[in-house]
C-alpha positions as CSV (number, residue, x, y, z in Angstrom):
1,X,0.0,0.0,0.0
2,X,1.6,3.4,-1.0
3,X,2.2,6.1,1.4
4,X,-0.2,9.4,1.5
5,X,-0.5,10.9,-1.9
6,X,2.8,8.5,-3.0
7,X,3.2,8.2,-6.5
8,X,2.1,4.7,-7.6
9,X,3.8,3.6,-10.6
10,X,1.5,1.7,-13.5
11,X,0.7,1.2,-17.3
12,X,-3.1,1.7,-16.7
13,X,-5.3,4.1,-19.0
14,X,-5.3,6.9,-16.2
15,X,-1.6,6.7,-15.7
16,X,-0.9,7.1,-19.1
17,X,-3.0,10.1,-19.9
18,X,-1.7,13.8,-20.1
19,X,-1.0,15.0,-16.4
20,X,-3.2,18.7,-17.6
21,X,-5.8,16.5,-19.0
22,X,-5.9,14.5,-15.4
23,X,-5.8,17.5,-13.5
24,X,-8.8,19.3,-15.5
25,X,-10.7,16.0,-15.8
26,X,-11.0,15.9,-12.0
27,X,-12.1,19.3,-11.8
28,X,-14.8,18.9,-14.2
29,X,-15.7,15.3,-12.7
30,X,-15.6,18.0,-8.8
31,X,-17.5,21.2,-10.8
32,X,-20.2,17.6,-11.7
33,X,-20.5,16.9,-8.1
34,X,-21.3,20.0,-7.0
35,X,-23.5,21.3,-9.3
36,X,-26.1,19.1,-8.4
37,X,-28.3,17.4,-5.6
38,X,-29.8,14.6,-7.2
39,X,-28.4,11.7,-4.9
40,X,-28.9,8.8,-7.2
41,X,-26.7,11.1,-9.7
42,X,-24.2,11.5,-7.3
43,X,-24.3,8.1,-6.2
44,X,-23.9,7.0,-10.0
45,X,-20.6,9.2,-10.2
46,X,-19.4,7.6,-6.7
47,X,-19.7,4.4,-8.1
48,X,-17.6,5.5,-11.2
49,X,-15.0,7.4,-9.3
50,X,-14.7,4.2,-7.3
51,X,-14.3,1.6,-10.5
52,X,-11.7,4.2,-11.9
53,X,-9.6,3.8,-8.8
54,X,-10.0,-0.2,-8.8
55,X,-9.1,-0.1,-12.6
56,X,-5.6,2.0,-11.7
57,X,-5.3,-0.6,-8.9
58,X,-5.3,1.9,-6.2
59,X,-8.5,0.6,-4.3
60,X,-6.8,0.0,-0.8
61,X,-5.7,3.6,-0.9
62,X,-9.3,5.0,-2.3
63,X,-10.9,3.3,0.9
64,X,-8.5,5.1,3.2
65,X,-9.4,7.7,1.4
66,X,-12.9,7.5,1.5
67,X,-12.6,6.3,5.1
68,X,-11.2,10.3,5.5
69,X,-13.3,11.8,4.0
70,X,-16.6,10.4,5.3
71,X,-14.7,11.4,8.8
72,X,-14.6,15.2,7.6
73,X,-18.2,14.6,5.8
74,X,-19.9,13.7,9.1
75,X,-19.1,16.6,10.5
76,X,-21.1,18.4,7.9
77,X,-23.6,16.3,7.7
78,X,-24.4,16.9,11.3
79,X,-24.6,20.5,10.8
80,X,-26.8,20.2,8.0
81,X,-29.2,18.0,9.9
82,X,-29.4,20.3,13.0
83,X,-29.5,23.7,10.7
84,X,-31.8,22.9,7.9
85,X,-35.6,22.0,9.1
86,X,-37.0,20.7,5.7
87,X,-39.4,17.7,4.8
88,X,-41.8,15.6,7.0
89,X,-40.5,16.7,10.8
90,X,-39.2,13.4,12.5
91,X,-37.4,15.2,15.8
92,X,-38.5,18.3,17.3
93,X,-35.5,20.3,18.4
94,X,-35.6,23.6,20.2
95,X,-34.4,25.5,17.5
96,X,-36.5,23.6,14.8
97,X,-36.9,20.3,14.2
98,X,-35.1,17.4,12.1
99,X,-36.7,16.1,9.2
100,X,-36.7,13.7,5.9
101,X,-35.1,17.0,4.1
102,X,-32.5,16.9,6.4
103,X,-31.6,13.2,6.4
104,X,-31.5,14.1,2.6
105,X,-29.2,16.7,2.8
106,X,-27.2,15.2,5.2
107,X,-26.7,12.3,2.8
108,X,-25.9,14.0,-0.2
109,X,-23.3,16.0,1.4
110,X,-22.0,12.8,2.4
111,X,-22.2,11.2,-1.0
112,X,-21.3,14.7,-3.0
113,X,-17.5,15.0,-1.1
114,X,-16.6,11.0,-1.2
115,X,-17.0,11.1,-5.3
116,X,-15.4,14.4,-5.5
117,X,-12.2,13.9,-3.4
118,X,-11.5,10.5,-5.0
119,X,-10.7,11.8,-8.8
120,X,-8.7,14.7,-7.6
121,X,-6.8,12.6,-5.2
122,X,-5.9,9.8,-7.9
123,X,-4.5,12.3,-10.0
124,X,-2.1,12.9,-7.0
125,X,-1.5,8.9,-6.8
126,X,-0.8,8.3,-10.4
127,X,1.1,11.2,-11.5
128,X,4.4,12.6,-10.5
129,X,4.2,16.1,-8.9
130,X,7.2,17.4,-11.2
131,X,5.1,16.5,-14.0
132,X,1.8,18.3,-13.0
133,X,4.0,21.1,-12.4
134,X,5.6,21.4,-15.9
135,X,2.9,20.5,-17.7
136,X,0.3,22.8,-16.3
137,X,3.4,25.3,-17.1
138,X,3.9,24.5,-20.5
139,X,-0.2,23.8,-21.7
140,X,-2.3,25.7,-19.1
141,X,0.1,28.4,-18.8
142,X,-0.2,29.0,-15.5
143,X,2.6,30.9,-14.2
144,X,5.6,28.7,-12.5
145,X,5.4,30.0,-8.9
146,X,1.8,29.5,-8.6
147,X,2.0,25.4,-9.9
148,X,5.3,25.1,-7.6
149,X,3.3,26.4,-4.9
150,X,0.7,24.2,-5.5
151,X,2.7,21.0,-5.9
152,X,5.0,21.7,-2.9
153,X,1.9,21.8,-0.9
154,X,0.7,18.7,-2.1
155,X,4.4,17.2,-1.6
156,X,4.9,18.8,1.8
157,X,2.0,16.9,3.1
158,X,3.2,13.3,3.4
159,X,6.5,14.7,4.5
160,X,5.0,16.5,7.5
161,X,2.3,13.3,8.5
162,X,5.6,11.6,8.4
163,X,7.6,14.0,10.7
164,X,4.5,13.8,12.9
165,X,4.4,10.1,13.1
166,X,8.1,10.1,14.2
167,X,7.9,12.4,16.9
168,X,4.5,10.3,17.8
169,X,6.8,7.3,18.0
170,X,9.4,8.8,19.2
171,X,7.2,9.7,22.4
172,X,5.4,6.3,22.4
173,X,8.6,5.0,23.2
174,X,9.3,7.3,26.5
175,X,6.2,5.9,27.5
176,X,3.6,8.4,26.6
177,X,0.2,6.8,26.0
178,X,-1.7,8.0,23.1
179,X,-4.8,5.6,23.6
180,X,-7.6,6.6,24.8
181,X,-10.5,9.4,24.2
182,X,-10.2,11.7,21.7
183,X,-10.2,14.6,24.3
184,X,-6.6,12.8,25.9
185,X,-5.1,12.7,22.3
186,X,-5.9,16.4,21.3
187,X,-4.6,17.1,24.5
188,X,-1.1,14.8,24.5
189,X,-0.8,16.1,20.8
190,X,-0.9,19.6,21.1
191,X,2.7,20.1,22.8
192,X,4.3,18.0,19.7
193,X,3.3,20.5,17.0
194,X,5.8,22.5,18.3
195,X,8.7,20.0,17.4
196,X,6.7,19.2,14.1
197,X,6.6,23.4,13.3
198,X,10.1,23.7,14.1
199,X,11.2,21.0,11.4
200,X,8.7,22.1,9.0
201,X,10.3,25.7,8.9
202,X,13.4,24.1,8.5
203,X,12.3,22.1,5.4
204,X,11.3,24.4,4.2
205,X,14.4,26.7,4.3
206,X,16.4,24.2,3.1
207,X,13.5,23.6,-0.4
208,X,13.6,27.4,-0.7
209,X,17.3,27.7,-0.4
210,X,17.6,24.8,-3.1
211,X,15.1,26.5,-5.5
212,X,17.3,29.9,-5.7
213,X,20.4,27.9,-6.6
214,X,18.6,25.8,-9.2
215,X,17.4,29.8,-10.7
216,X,14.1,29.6,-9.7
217,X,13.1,33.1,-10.5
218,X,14.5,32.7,-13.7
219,X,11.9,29.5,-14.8
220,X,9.7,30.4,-17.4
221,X,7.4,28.4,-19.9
222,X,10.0,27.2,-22.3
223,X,12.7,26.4,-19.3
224,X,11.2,22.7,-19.0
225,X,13.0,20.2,-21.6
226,X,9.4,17.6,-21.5
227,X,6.7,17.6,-23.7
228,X,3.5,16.3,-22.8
229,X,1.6,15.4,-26.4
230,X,-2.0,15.1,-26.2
231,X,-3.4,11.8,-27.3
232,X,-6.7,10.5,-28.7
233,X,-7.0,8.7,-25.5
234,X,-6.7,12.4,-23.7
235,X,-9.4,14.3,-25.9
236,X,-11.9,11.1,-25.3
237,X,-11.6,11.4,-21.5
238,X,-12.2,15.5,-21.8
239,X,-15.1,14.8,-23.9
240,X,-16.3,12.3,-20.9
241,X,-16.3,14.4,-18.3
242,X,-17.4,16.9,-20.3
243,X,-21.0,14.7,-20.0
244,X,-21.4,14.5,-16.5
245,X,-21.1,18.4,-16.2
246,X,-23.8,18.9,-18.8
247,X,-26.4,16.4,-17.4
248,X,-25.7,17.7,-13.9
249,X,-26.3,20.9,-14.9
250,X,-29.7,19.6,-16.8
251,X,-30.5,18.1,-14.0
252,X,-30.4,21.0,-11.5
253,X,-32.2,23.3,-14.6
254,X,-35.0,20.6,-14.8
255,X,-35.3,19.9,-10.8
């Protein structure tokens, strides 16, 4: 099982497509999600989002995923269900009450994030971050220090849940005991994100420090040697996605 946003190496069709096609075919597959609230919709794109991860072989690391996200998801959907009093009333609550609407809305939240995040992190598992950088340099033109940015904070992520893990084990093993309630590990965390912050400013010193040597200010468009052709294979899947924006946005005009 490959590490948090890890590159993944394969020969599937997602792996070999265009790293700007990837990147704007998960957008489009997101912009899809979002643009509607029909739930059997939604769930159809899940189940999609899902098959394309178990075709790219990456389905242990799309249910940690998903696992993740449903964690962050709940949060909402809680909110939703004790802020929006719609449909049949099923609880009373002082403020309102809690009803089918809300179960409904509750649920699509739910189902609208887990088929979102998974095409967007994929991208992530099945493309290297130099190449999403140079590509969305050289074909969507967007200016080098923004897609640096961008892929450093991706990179940095993994790097940091590792430093934190370290320091987690390092205090396991001076006998500090991190089971228990969720209150007690908030509270035994806390004092080691000073440790992580300290080595995360230090990283990145040291990445910044590299990037003047290597004459980062002086990158432009043409500096990257790689091409990145598109294919037929690449126009197919823009015209794919393309479909699921279009009936989502049918569907929200005809609902």
């Amino acid at each position: 099982m490959a590490k948090f946003l890890e590159y993944v190496p394969g020969t599937s069709f997602l792996h070999r497509m265009n790293p700007s096609v990837k990147l704007v075919c998960a957008i489009l597959f997101a912009i899809a999600c979002f643009t509607t609230s029909n739930l059997v919709f939604l769930g159809v794109l899940l189940a999609g989002a899902v098959a394309l991860a178990a075709g790219c072989g990456l389905g242990r690391e799309t249910a940690g995923l998903m696992k993740a996200v449903f964690a962050f998801s709940l949060i909402l959907a809680v909110v939703l269900l004790l802020t929006t009093p719609t449909g049949a009333p099923l609880v009373a609550l002082p403020w309102g009450y809690l009803g089918t609407g809300s179960l409904l809305a509750a649920l699509t939240a739910i189902v609208r994030l887990e088929a979102a995040a998974i095409p967007l992190f994929l991208v992530f598992y099945v493309t290297r971050m130099s190449d999403i950088t140079n590509s969305a340099v050289k074909q969507l033109h967007v200016p080098y220090k923004y897609a640096f940015t961008f892929t450093s904070t991706v990179h940095f992520i993994p790097v940091f849940m590792n430093d934190m893990a370290g320091i987690m084990e390092a205090q396991t093993a001076r006998g500090v005991a991190f089971d228990g309630s969720l209150a007690k590990k908030m509270r035994l965390m806390m004092p080691l994100c000073v440790p992580l912050l300290v080595s995360s400013v230090r990283k990145t010193n040291s990445a910044a420090i590299a990037a003047e040597v290597r004459g980062f200010n002086l990158r432009t468009r043409q500096s990257g040697y790689k091409d990145y052709p598109l294919h037929t294979e690449d126009y197919l899947a823009l015209g794919l996605c393309i479909l699921p924006v279009a009936a989502s946005i049918a569907l929200t005009v005809l609902g």
